[in-house]
N, C-alpha and C positions, 0 to 999 in steps of 0.2 A: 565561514567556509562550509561546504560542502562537497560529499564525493561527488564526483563527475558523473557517474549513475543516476545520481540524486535528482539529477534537473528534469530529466523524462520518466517519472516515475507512472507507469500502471497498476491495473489492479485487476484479475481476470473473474470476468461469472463461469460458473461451470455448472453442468449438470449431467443424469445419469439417467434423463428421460428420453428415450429416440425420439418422443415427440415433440419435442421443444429446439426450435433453429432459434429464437431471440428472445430476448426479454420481454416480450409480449404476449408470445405466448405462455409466461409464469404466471398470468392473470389467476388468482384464485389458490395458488401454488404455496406448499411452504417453502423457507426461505433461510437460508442461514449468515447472518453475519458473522465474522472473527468477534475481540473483544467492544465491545462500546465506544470505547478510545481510541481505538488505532484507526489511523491515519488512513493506513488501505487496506485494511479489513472492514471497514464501516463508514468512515468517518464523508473520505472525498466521494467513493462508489455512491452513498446514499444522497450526498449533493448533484454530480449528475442524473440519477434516475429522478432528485427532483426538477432538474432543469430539464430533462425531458418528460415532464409531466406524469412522472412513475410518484404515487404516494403510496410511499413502504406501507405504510399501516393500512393504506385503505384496498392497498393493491394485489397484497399478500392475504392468502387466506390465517398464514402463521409464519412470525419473525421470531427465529431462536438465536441467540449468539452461543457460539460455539466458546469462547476465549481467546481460542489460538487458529494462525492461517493453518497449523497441519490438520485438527482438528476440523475443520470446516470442509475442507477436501474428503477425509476420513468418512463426515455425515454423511456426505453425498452420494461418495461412492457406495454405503451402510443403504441406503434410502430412507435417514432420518430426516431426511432434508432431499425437495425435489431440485433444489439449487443453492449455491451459495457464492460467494464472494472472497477472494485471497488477492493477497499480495502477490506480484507478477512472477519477482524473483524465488519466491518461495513454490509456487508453483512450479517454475521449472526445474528448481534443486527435487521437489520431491520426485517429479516425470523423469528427472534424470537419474535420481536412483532407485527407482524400481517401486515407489512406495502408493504409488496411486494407478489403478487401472488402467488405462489412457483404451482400452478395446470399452470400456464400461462407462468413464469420465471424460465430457471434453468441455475444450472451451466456445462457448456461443459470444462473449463479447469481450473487450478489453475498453478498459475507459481512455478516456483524452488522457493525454499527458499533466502529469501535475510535479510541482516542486514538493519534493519531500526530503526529510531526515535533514539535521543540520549542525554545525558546533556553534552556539552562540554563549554570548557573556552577557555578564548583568551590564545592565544601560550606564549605572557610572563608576564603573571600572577603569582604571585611569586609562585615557587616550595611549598614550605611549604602549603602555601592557598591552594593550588590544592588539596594537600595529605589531608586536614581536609574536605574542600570538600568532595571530594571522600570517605572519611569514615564514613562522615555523611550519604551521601545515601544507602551506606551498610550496614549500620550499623540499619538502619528502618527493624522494626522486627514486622511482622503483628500480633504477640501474645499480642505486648501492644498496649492499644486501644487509646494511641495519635499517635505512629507510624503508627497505621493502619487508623487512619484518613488521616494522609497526603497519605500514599502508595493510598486509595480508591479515593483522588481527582488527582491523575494521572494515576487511573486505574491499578495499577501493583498490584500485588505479592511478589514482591519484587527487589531490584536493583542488577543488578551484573557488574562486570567489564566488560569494552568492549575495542577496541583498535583501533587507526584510519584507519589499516589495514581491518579493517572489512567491511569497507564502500568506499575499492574501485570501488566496482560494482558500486555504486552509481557513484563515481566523473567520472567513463569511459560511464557511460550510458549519466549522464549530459553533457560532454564533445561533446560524438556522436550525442546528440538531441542540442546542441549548445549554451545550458543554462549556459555553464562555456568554456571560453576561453584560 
């Protein structure tokens, strides 16, 4: 399963240079990813700018990973970094509370849509388990206010099916950045 957020998941570039409308013009630019691992702080953003013919290493004058998406916003807006890359939803919590310039920081692109975050189980966890599993998290209905406690401390709306196929992007991105073998 997956929250329902999950299935359209972005990832925003940002920058703090007036002279920069796209990623093309970061040609020569430093550049900041979140940590090495996440998903949309580095992971998927660095597979599309390689399907569009962006090669980080060779296209950046300098790639830093910040760790963290608030951190990478923080560079930017700093001008340790003439651009970087976050998580969408994290981006908007920080715009929504005051913690990022938005007169100083904006956004020049968002990536495609990708399947992200998910609850899965080991592969031979008994069939049955799985199916009660699974229908416990579908079954969290945010009209009752225990259900809507757990749903608000993972942040969802609600849970809906998802399928391993949905996160190929993911295992060909990790594959290409050389995090899985």
């Amino acid at each position: 399963v997956q929250r329902e957020q999950d299935e359209q998941f972005t990832s925003k570039f940002i920058t703090a240079d007036p002279d920069v409308q796209s990623l093309q013009d970061l040609k020569g630019k430093t550049f900041a990813f979140g940590s090495v691992s996440s998903t949309s702080g580095s992971l998927m953003p660095r597979y599309f700018m390689i399907k569009d013919g962006i090669q980080p290493e060779q296209f950046f004058k300098r790639i830093a990973y910040s760790g963290a998406h608030d951190a990478t916003a923080a560079w930017v807006e700093a001008g340790k970094a003439d651009a970087g890359v976050l998580n969408a939803s994290v981006w908007d919590k920080l715009v929504a509370a005051g913690k990022v310039d938005t007169d100083k920081v904006r956004v020049i692109s968002t990536t495609p849509p990708y399947y992200d975050y998910n609850w899965t189980v080991r592969g031979n966890l008994d069939p049955a388990l799985v199916e009660k599993i699974k229908a416990a998290f579908l079954a969290l209905d945010p009209a009752n206010p225990e259900h809507k406690a757990i749903l608000d401390l993972q942040a969802a709306s609600r849970f809906i099916e998802t399928k391993p196929e949905n996160y190929e992007g993911i295992e060909e991105a990790a594959r290409a950045a050389g995090l899985l073998k």
